[in-house]
C-alpha positions in Angstrom: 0.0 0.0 0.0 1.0 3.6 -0.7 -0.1 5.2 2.6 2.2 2.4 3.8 5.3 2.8 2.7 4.8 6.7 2.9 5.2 7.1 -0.8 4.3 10.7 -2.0 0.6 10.7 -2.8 1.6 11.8 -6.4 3.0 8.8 -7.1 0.0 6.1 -5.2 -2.2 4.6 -7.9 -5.6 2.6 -7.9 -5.5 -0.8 -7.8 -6.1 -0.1 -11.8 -3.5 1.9 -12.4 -4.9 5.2 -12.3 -3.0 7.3 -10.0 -5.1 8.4 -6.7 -4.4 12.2 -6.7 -7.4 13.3 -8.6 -9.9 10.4 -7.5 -9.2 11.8 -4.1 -9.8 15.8 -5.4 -12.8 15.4 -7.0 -14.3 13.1 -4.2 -13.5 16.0 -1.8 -14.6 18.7 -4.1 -17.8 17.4 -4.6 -18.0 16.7 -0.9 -17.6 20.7 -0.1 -20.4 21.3 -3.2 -22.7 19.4 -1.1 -21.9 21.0 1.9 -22.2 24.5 0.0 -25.4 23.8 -1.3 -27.1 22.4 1.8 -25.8 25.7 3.7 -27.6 27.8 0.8 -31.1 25.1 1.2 -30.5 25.8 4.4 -30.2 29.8 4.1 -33.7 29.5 1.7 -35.5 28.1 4.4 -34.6 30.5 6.8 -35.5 33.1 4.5 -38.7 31.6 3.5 -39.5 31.2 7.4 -38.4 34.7 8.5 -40.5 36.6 5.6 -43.8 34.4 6.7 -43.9 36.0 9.9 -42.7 39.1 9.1 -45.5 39.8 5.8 -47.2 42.7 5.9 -49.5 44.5 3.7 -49.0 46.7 0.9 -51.9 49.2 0.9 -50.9 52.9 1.1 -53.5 54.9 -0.6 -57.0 54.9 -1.4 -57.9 56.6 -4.8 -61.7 57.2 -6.3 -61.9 56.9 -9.9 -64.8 58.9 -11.7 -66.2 61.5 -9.4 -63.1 62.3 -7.7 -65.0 61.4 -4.5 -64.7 58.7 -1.6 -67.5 56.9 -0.3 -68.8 58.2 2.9 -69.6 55.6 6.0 -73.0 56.5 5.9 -73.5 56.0 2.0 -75.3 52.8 0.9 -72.1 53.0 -1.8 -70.2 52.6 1.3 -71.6 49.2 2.5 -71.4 48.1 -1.0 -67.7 48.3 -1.3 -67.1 46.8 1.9 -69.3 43.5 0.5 -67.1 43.7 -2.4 -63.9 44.3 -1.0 -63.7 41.8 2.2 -66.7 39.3 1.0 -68.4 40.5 3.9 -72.1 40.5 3.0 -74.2 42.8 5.3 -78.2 41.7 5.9 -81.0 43.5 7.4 -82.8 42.0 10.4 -80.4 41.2 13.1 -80.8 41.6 16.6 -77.7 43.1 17.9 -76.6 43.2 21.5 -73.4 45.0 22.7 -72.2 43.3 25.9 -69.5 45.4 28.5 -66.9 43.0 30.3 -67.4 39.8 31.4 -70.4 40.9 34.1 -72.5 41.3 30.7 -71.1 38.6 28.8 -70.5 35.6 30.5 -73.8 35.6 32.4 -75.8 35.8 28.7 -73.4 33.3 27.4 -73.7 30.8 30.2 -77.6 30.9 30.1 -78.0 30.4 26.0 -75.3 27.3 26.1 -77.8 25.6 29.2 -80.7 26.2 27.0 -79.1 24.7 23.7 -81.4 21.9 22.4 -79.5 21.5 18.7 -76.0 22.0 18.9 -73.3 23.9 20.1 -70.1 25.2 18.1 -67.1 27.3 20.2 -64.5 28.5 18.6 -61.5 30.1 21.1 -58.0 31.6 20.6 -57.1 32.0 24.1 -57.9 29.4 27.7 -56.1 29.2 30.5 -57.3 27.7 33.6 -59.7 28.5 36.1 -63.0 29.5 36.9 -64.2 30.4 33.8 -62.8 27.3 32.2 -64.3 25.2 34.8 -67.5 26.7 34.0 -67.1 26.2 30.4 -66.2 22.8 31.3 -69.1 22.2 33.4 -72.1 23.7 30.9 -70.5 22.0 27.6 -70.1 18.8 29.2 -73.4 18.9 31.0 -74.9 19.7 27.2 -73.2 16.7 25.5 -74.3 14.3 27.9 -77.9 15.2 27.2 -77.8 14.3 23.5 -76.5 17.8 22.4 -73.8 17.6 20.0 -70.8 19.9 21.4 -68.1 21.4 19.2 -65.3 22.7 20.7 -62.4 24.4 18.2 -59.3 25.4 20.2 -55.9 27.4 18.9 -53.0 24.8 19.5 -51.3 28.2 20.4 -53.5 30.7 22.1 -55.3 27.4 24.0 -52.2 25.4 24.9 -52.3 25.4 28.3 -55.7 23.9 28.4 -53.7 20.8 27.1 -54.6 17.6 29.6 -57.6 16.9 32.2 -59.6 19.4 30.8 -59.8 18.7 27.8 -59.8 14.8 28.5 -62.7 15.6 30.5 -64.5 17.4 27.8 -64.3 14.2 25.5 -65.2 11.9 28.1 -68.3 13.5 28.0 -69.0 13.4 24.5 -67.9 16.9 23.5 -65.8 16.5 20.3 -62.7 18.8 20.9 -60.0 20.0 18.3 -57.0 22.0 17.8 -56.4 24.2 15.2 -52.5 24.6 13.9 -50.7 22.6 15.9 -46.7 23.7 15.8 -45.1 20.9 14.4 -41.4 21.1 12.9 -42.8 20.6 9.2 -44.8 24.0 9.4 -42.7 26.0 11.1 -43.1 29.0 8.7 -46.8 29.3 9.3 -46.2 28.9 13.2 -47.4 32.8 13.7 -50.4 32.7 11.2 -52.4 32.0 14.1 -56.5 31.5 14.5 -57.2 34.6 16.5 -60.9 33.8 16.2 -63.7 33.9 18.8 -67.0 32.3 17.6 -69.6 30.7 19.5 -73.3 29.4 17.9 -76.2 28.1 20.0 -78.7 26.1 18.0 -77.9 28.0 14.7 -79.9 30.8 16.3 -77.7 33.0 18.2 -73.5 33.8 18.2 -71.5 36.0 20.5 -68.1 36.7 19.4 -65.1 39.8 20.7 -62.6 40.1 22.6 -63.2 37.3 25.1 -61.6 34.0 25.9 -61.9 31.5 28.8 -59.8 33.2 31.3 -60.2 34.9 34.6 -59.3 38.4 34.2 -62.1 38.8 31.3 -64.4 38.6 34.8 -65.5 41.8 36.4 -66.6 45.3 35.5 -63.4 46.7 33.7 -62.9 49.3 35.9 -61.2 47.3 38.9 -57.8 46.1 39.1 -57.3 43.0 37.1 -60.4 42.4 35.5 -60.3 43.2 32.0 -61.8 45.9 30.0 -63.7 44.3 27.0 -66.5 44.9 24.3 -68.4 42.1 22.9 -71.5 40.9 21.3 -74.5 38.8 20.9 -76.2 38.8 17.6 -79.3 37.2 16.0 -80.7 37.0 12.6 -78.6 36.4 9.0 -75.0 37.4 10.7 -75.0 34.3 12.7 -75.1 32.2 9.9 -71.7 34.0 8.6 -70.2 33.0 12.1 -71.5 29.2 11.7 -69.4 29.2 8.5 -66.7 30.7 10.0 -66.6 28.1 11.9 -66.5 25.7 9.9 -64.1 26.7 8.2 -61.7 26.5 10.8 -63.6 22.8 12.0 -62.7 21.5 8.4 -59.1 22.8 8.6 -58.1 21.1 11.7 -60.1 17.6 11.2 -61.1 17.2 7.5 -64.9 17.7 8.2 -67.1 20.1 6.7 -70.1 21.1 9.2 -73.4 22.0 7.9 -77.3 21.8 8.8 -79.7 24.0 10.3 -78.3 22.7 13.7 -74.7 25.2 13.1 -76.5 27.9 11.2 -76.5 27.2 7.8 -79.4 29.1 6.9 -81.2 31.5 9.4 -83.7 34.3 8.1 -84.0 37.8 9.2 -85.5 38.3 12.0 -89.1 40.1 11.8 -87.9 42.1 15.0 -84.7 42.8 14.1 -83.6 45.9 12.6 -79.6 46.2 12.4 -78.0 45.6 9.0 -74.7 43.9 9.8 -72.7 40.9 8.4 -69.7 39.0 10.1 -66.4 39.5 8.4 -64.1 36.7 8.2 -60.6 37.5 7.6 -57.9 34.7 6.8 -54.0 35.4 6.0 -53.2 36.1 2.1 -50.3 37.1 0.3 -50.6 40.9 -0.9 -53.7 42.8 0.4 -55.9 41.5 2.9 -59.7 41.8 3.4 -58.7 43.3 7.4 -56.6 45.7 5.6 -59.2 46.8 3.0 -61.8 47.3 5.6 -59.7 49.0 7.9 -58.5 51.5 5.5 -61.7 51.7 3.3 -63.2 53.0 7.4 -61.1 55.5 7.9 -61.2 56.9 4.6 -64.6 56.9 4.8 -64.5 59.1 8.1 -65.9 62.7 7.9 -66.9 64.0 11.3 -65.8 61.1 13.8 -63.6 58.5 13.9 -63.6 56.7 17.3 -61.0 53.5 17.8 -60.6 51.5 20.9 -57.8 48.6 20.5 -55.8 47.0 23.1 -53.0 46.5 20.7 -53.1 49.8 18.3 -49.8 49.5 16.0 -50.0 51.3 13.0 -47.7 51.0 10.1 -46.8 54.1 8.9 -49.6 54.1 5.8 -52.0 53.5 8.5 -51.0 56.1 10.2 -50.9 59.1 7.4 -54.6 57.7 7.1 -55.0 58.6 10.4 -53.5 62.0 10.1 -54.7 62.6 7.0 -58.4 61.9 7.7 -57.6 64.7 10.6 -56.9 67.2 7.9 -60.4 66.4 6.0 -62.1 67.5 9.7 -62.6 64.2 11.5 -62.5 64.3 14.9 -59.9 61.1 15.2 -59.2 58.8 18.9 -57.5 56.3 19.8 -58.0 54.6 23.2 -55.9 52.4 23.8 -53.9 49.9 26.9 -51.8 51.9 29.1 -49.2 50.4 31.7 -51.6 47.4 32.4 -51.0 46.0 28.8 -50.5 42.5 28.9 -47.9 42.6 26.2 -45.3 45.1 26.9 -43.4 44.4 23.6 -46.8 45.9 21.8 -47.1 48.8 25.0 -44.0 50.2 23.3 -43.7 49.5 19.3 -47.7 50.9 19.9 -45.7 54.4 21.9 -42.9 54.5 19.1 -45.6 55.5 16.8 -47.3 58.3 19.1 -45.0 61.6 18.2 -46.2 61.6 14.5 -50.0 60.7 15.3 -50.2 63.5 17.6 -48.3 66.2 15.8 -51.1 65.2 13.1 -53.8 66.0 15.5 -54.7 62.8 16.1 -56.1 62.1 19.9 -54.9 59.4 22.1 -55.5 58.2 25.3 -54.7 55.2 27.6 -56.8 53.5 29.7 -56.1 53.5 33.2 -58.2 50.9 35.5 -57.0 47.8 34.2 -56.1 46.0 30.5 -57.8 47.5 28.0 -59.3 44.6 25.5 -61.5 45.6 23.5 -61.6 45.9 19.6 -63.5 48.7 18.4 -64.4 51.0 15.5 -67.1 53.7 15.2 -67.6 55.9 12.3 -69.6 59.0 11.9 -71.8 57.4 14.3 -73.3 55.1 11.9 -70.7 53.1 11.1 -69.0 50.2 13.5 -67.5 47.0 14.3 -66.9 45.2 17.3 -64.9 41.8 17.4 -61.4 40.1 17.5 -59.3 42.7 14.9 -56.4 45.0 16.0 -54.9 47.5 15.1 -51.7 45.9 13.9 -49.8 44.0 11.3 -50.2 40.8 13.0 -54.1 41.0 12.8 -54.1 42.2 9.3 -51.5 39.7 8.0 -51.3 36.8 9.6 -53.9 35.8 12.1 -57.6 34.5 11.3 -60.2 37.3 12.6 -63.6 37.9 13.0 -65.8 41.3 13.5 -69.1 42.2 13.5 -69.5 44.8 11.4 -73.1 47.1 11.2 -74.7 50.5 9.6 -77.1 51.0 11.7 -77.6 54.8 13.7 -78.9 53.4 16.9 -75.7 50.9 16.9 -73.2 53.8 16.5 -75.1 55.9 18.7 -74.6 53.2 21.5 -71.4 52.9 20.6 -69.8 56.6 20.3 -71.4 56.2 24.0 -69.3 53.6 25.0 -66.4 55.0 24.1 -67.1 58.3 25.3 -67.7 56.7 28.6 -64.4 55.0 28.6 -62.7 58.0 27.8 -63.6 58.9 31.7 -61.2 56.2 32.8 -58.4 57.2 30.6 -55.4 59.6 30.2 -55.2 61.5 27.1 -51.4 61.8 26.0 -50.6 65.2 24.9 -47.8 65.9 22.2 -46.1 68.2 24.8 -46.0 65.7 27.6 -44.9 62.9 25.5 -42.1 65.2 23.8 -40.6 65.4 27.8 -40.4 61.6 28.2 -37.2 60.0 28.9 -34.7 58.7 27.2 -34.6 55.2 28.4 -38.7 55.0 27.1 -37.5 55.9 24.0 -34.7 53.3 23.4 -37.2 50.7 24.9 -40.0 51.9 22.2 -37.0 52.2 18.8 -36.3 48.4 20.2 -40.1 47.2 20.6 -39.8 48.7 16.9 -37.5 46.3 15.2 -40.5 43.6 16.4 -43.5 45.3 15.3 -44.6 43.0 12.6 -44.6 40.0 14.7 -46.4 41.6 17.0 
């Protein structure tokens, strides 16, 4: 052997008579080839997985064609591009009832799940245990072992640590229980597009969704110490029907089957009683524009006297916010309310403060709530105009997650709702351009660093 006798490698041949030298080169050439293309594979993924979460949306102006004029809120033309735009179709005859905290809402929502005789469907993004969970527990099990069939959608995320007894107890009692987008290493980049979706039916007949989860702190008034300022809402007539498919949608998703029948709301008519035009807008993640971002910029556009937002997470991009500013300089009288130092997410607290300086220099109004977190997800236009569900006001909700708001034209729902708000404003600090010019410099860097995350958040 060569390597033996320590001959020069030059001179070692193959057992053929081929000398080794360039066998050897070319087998170690192609070697680092390998290697250099799995680190670029490698590099592609990453890339593929960082842009996924980081996606935003490309809107940045909204321009009339013909009569040189923008559809007001009010306008019947109004409504009709919203349908058009987000798919979100919007019915006369609902019942709509706007429900403050969890005083108002769990108390409603406990007694229509007791009284379901035809099915149940509940979709939650967030659970965590405790007394509300128990209760949930208690009512949904109750229901399935009657005969009532009990569907039970979770977010493998928001829902996680409901993972165990309760939800082994749920199935032993005949509810059927899912999870939507579970993390698994195989779909790693669509980890954040998460379903941020709150949608419960009763007998195909009435639906609740907002802000709420099954969690503690969404009990109480709002206006004491750890119990959760919300806004949500129990609807009947054609909406609930768009909430069933919603629904569905996300039941078909995580287990293959496509719910329908009178029993989840397939069909249900306008109520003779009801008066509120509203529909139930669905919004789902898409590359390019989305139907959140349509309808939230289509609403402020369409803003000419007031344009009242409450949103727990309010972090506007900066087109968002020259429509903000810019609707200021048609004559709208533009708030934001918004969480102050009891946000939940700190990270948001402070990419949501980076963006205060310009908004207020454009005349735009903001305040924080004081009390406790601040929940809720809001819009009212012109008082006519509003929405009320899961949307904020950021990039996650308007390009990645799965949302769902209840959105009406209907004069006695915006005056009830420029009400709210106004009431709310009561409990909050307005931030004044001066005052915030004057704060520190180590809020600053910690709201330039919440930044650098602010479309993952």
């Amino acid at each position: 052997m060569c390597f033996a006798k320590m001959e020069p490698l030059a001179r070692c041949r193959h057992p053929h008579g081929e000398p080794l030298l360039p066998s050897l080169a070319i087998r170690s050439l192609g070697r680092r080839l390998a290697l250099v293309f799995l680190g670029l594979l490698l590099i592609a993924f990453a890339l593929i997985g960082i842009l996924s979460v980081i996606a935003g949306t490309p809107v940045s102006r909204v321009r009339s064609i013909g009569n040189g004029s923008l559809p007001e809120a009010g306008d019947t033309a109004f409504a009709r591009t919203i349908e058009l735009y987000t798919g979100t179709h919007l019915l006369p005859g609902n019942e709509v009832q706007v429900l403050l905290n969890g005083q108002e809402t769990y108390s409603g929502l406990w007694r229509d799940l007791r009284g379901a005789r035809r099915a149940v469907t509940m979709q939650m993004y967030y659970a965590q245990p405790g007394a509300v969970a128990d209760s949930a527990l208690a009512i949904l099990s109750g229901k399935a072992r009657e005969g009532v069939p009990v569907f039970l959608l979770l977010d493998a995320f928001g829902a996680g640590p409901m993972k165990g007894e309760w939800v082994k107890a749920l199935r032993d009692a005949g509810v059927l229980v899912a999870w939507l987008r579970p993390i698994r290493w195989y779909s790693l980049d669509r980890a954040s597009q998460r379903s941020h979706v709150r949608a419960v039916v009763v007998d195909g007949e009435i639906g609740y969704t907002g802000g709420f989860g099954l969690a503690d702190y969404w009990q109480g008034n709002g206006v004491s110490p750890g119990e959760w300022r919300e806004t949500n809402v129990r609807f009947r007539g054609p909406a609930v029907a768009q909430l069933s498919a919603t629904f569905a949608a996300g039941w078909a998703e995580a287990t293959g089957e496509l719910l329908t029948g009178a029993g989840v709301g397939a069909s249900v008519a306008a109520l003779a009683e009801g008066a509120v035009t509203a529909g139930l807008m669905h919004t789902i993640p898409a590359g390019g524009s989305t139907p959140a971002e349509r309808y939230l910029a289509l609403t402020i556009v369409g803003a000419r006297r007031t344009l009242y937002i409450a949103n727990s997470y309010f972090v506007p991009d900066d087109d968002f916010q020259r429509f903000l500013v810019d609707a200021v300089r048609r004559g709208v009288d533009v708030r934001v309310l918004t969480a102050g130092d009891d946000s939940d997410v700190r990270t948001t607290l402070y990419a949501g403060r980076h963006r205060y300086e310009p908004l207020l220099a454009g005349g735009v109004r903001i305040y924080e709530y004081q009390p406790s977190m601040m929940h809720a997800k809001t819009i009212v236009v012109d008082g006519v105009w509003s929405s009320i569900g899961t949307m904020n006001f950021d990039n996650r909700s308007l390009a990645l997650n799965d949302e769902n708001t209840l959105i009406s034209l209907d004069r006695g729902m915006g005056a009830r709702m420029d009400a709210i708000f106004m009431a709310d404003l009561r409990h909050a600090r307005e931030i004044t351009l001066a005052e915030w010019r004057r704060r520190s410099w180590g809020s600053r860097l910690l709201e330039s660093t919440a930044d650098l995350l602010s479309r993952v958040l």
